[in-house]
C-alpha positions in Angstrom: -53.3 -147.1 6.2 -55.0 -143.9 6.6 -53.0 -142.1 4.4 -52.7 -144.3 1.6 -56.1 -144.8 0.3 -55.9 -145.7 -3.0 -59.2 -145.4 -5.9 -59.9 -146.0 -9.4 -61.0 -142.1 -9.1 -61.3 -139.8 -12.0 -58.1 -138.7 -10.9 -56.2 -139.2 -14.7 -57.2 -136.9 -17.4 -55.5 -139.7 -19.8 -56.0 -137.3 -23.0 -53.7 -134.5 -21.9 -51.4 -136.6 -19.3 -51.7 -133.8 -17.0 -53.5 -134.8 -13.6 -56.8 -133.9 -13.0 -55.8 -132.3 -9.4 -57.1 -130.0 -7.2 -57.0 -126.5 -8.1 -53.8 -125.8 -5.9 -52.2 -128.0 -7.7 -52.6 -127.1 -11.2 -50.9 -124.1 -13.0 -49.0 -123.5 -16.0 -46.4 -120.7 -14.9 -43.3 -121.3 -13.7 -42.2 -121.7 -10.4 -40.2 -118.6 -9.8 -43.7 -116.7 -10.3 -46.1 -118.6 -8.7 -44.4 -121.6 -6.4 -45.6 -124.5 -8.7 -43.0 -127.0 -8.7 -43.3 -129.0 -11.7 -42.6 -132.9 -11.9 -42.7 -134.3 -15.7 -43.1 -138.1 -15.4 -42.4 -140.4 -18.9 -42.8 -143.8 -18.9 -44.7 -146.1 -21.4 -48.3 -147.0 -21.3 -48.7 -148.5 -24.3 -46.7 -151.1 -27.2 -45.1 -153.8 -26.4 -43.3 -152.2 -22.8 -46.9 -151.2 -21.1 -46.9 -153.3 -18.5 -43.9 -151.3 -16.8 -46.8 -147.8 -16.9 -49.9 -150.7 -16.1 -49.9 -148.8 -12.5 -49.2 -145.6 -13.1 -52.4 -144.1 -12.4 -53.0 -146.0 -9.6 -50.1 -144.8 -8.4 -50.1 -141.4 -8.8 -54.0 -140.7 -8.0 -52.6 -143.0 -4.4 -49.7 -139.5 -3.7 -52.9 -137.0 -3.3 -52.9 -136.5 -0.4 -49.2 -136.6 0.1 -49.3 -133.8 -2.7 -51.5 -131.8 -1.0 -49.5 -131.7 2.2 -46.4 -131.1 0.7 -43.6 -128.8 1.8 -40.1 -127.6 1.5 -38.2 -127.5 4.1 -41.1 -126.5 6.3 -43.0 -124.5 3.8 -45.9 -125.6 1.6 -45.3 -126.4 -2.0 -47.6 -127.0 -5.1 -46.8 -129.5 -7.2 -48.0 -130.4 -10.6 -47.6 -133.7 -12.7 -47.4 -133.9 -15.7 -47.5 -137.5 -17.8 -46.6 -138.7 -21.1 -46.7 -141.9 -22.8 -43.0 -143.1 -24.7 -45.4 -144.9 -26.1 -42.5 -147.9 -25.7 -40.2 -146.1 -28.5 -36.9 -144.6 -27.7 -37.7 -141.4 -30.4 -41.1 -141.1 -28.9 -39.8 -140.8 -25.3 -37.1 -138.3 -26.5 -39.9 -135.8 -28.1 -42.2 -136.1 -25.4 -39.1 -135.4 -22.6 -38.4 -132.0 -25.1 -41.9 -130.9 -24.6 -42.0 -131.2 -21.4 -38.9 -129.6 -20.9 -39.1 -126.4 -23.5 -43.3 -126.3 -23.3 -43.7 -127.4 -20.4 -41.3 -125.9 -18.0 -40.8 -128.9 -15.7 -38.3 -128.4 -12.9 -37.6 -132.1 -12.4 -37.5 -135.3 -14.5 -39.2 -138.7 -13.4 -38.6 -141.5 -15.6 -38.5 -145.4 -15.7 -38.8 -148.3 -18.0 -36.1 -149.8 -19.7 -33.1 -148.1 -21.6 -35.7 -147.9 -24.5 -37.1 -144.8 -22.3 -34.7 -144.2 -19.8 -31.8 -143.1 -21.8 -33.4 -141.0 -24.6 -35.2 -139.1 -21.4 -32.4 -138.7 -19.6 -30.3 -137.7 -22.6 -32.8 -134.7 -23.0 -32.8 -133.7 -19.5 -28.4 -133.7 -19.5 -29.0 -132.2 -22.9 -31.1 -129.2 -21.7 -29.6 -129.3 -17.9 -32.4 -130.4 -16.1 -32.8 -132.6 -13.1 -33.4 -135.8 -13.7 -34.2 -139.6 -11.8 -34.7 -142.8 -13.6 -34.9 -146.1 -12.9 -36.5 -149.5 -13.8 -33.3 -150.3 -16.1 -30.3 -152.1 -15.3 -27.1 -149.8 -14.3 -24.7 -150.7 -17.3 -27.2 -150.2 -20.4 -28.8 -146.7 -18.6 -24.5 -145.3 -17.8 -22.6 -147.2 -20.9 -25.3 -147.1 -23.3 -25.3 -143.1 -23.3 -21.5 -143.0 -23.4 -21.1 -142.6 -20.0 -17.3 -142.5 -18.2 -17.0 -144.3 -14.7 -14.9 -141.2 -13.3 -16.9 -138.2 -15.1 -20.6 -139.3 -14.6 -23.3 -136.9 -15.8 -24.3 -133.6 -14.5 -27.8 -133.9 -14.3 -29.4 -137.1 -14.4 -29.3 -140.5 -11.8 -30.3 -143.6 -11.5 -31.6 -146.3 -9.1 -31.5 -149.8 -9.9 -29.0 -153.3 -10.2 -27.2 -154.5 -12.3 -25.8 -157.1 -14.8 -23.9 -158.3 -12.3 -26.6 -158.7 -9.7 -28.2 -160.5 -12.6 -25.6 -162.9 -13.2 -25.5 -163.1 -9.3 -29.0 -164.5 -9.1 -29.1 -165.9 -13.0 -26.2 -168.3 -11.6 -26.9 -169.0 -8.3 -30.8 -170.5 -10.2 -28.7 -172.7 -12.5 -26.0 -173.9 -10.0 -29.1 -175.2 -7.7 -30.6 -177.1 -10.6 -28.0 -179.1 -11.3 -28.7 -179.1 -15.0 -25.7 -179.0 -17.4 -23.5 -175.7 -17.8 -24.7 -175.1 -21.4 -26.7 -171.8 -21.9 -28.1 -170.6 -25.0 -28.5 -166.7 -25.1 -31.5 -164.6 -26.6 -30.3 -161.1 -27.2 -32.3 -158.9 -29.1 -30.6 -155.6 -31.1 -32.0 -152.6 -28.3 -29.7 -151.3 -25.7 -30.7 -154.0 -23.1 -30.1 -156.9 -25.7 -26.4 -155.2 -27.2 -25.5 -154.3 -23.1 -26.5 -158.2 -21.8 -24.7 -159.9 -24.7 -21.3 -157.8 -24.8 -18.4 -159.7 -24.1 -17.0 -157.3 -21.9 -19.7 -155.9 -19.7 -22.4 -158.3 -20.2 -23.1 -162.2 -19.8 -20.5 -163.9 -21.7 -17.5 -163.0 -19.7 -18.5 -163.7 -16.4 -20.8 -167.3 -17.5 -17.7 -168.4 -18.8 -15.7 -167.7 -15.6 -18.0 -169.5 -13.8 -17.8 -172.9 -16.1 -20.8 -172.1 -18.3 -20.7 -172.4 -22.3 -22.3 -169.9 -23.8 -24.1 -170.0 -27.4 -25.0 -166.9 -28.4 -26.3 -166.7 -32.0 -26.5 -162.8 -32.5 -28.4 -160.5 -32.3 -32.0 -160.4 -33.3 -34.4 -158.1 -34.4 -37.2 -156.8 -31.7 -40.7 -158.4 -32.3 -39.1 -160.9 -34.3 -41.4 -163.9 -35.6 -38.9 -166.6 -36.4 -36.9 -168.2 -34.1 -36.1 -171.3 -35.8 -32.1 -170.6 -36.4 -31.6 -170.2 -32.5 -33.3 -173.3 -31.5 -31.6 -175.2 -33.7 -28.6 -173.3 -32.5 -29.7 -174.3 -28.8 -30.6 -178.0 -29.7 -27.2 -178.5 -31.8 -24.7 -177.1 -28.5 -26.9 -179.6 -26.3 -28.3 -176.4 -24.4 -30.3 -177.2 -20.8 -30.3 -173.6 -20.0 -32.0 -170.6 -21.8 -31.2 -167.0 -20.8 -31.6 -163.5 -22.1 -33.8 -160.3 -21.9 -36.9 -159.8 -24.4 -39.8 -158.5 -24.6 -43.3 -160.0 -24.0 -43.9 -161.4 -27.7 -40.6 -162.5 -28.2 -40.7 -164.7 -25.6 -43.9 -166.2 -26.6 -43.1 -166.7 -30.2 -39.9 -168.2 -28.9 -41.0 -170.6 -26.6 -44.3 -171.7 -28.4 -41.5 -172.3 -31.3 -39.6 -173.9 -28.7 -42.4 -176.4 -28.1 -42.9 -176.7 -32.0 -39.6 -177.9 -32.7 -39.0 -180.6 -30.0 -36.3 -178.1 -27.8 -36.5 -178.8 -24.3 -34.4 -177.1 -22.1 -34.6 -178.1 -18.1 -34.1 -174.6 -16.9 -35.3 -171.0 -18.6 -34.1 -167.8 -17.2 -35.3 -164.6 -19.0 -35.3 -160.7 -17.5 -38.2 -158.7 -18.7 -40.1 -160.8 -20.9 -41.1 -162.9 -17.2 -41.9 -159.5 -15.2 -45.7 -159.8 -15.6 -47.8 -161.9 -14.1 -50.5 -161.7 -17.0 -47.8 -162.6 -19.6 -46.7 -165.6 -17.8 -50.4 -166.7 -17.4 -51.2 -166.0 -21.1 -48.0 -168.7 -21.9 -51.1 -171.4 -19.9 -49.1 -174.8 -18.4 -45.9 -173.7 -20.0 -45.6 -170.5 -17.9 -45.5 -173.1 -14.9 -41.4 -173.1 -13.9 -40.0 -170.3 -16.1 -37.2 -168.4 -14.1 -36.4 -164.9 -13.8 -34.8 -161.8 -11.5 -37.4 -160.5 -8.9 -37.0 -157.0 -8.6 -39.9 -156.6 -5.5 -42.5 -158.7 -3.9 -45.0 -157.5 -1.8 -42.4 -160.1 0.6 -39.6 -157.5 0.9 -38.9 -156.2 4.3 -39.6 -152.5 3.0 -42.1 -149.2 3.6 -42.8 -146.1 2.2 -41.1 -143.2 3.0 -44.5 -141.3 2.1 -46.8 -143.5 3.6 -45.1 -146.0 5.8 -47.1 -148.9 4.4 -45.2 -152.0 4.4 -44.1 -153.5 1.0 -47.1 -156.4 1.6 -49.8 -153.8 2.7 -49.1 -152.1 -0.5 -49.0 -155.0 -2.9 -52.4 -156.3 -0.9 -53.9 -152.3 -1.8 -53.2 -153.0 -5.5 -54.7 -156.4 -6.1 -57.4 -155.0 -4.0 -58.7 -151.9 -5.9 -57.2 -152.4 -9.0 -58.4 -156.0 -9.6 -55.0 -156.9 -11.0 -51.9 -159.1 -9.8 -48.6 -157.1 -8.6 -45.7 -156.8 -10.4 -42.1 -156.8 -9.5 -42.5 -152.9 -11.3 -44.9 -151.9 -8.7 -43.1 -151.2 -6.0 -40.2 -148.8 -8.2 -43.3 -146.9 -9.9 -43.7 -145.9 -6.5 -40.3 -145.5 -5.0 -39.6 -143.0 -7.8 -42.0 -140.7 -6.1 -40.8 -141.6 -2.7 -37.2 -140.3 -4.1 -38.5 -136.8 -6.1 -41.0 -135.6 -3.3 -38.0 -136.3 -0.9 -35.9 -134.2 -2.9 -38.5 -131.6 -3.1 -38.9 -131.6 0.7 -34.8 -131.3 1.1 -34.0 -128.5 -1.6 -32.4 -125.3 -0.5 -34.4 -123.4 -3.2 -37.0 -124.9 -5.6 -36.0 -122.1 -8.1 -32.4 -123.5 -8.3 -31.1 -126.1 -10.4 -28.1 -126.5 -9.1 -29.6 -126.8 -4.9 -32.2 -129.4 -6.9 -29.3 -131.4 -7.8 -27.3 -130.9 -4.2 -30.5 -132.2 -2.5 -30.6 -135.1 -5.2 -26.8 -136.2 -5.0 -27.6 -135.7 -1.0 -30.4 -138.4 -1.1 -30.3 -141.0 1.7 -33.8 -142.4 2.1 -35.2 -145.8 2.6 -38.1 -146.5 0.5 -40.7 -149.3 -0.8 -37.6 -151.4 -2.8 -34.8 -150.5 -0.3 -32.7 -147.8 0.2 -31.4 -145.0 -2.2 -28.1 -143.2 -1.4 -25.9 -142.0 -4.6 -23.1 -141.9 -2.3 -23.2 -146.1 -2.3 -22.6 -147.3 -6.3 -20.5 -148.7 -8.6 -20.1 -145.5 -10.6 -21.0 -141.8 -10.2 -24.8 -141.1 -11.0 -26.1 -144.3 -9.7 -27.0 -146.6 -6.9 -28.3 -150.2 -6.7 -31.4 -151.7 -5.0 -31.2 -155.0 -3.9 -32.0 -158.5 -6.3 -33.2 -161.9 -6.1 -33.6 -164.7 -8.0 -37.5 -166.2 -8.7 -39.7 -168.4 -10.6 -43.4 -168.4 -11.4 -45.1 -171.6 -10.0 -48.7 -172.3 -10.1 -50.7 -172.1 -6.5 -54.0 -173.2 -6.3 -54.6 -172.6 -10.0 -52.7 -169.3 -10.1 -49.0 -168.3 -10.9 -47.3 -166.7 -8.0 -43.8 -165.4 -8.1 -41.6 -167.0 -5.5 -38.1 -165.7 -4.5 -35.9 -168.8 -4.8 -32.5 -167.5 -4.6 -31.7 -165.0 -2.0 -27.6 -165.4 -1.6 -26.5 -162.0 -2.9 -29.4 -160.3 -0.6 -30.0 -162.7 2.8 -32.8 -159.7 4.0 -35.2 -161.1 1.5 -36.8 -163.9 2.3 -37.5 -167.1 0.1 -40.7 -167.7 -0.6 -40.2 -170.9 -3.0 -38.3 -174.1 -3.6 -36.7 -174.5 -7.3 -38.1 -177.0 -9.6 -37.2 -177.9 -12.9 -39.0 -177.3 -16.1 -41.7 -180.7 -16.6 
């Protein structure tokens, strides 16, 4: 691990967003003038979605060295990163990928975090033609959700990530091993994850129902909502065993200490997003203990850095180390987005060319921290998948730990955990 020696530094300059590197790497001229190669990076570091940035500068203070050595096709480069915080608002996320596009001068887009930041960023980069990779949000909200046509695509902007399917994959496969009663009740909140996971065509319903499941779905609700009493009782009247949905953090608190409240039981509870973070689960105390949800990465997946070959675990281990915190399933695709622009950078014809930025991005074929990345593999132009599984939080020795307990769709990943039911 020589090369991937990681410190809580003064390596952020959190005021400006712009790293506080080296003087070889900084400059604010464009690359055609003076070979700085420009890498905007958006994701949210604070509201509601902040747990998705909570590693960002651990991350990005971790690629010095790699920075410093960089070249292009053989050549050195100097690179420059430049950070902003969406701030977990789809408007913010949209001004701040303008100013770093038309103020900034960026050559390439880096961006992750849900639709909610995502989509306005990528939006602004197809907008203004400039080269963009996103991920951290499921395939069908990121392509759909910006009006996206299976046989067109976009020009400038793609994706790494699964999909609702993948979900329903894993989702499925948790419920059929618990034996519980087909009979789901559905949280979907009004955002572009919420509207995309509870359409009837290209969401949950259709493919639940094929399967012998009975959904109740009882719209859609408002985002940091406070009253969840009409859905329980929605739940608790359809005879629900089986909660699903995507929401935020404080949604799914408010829901399931209501939950608790109003006598609603069910045996099995399977939410995407709100279940990511180790430090939300833990703040829900015993009732965290058996909640179910998609597990994006582990520090168990058979993986390595293409920047560093460290392993997926030696990476996870580096984190807990020096930043004193858990991992999340996010930290490994924080860093795989890197893994994916540097290579591009490395593989471009000419760094003063859009259109051989995009060649070498649509050319990408590179195995990285959360599995491999090839745009010529996916459902639909503009995007490729990275493998799934299903998991549950269980308490170890006093602590929640994630453990993969469904690996059907994706046999490579191991499981780490045996089901149980909720007490």
């Amino acid at each position: 691990m020589a090369h991937f020696t990681y410190t809580r530094r003064k390596f952020i300059t959190a005021t400006t967003g712009l790293i506080a590197a080296p003087a070889i790497l900084r400059a604010n001229r464009a690359l055609a003038q003076d070979g700085v190669f420009k890498i905007g990076f958006v994701a949210p570091t604070t509201g509601p979605l902040a747990g998705f940035g909570e590693a960002q500068d651990w991350i990005i203070a971790g690629l010095k060295d790699t920075l410093a050595g960089m070249t292009n096709n053989g050549k050195p480069v100097q690179i420059e990163i430049i950070t902003k915080d969406s701030q977990s608002n789809p408007n913010r996320a949209a001004e701040v990928a303008q100013d770093l596009i038309l103020n900034e001068g960026i050559n390439l887009m880096l961006t992750h975090a849900t639709p909610d930041t995502t989509n306005p960023v990528a939006d602004q980069c197809e907008l203004n033609e400039i080269p963009c990779i996103s991920t951290n949000a499921p395939w069908q909200p990121y392509f759909f959700g910006r009006g996206g046509a299976p046989d067109v695509g976009f020009n400038y902007t793609y994706h790494f990530f699964w999909g609702l399917e993948d979900i329903i994959a894993n989702f499925t496969a948790i419920w059929d091993a618990s034996g519980v009663a087909k009979k789901v009740g559905g949280l979907f909140p009004n955002d572009a994850d919420g509207n995309a996971w509870g359409d009837a065509t290209l969401g949950l319903p259709g493919p639940l129902a094929a399967a012998g499941y009975e959904l109740t779905d009882p719209g859609r609700y408002q985002p940091m909502n406070n009253d969840f009493t009409s859905q329980i009782a929605a739940f608790k009247a359809a005879g629900c065993e089986i909660v699903t949905g995507v929401m935020i953090p404080p949604d799914f608190a408010t829901f399931w200490a209501q939950a608790a409240q109003q006598g609603f039981a069910p045996k099995v509870v399977t939410i995407g997003k709100a279940l990511l973070f180790p430090s939300s689960v833990d703040a829900l105390g015993d009732r965290g203990d058996g909640l179910t949800t998609e597990v994006w990465w582990t520090p168990d997946y058979p993986y390595s850095s293409s920047l560093t070959g460290v392993s997926a675990k030696d990476f996870g281990a580096a984190y807990v180390a020096e930043s004193g915190k858990p991992w999340t399933s996010t930290l490994g695709f924080s860093h795989a987005i890197f893994e994916v622009g540097l290579d591009v950078i490395k593989r471009a014809a000419d760094l003063t060319d859009k259109a051989a930025i995009m060649a070498a991005i649509t050319a990408t074929n590179l195995n990285t921290l959360v599995g491999p990345i090839n745009w010529a593999n996916g459902p639909v132009k503009n995007v490729t998948k990275t493998p799934l599984a299903g998991g549950q939080w269980q308490r170890v020795d006093g602590k929640l730990e994630l453990k993969i307990v469904n690996n059907k769709q994706n046999p490579q990943l191991p499981v780490t955990g045996e089901l149980k039911l909720l007490a």
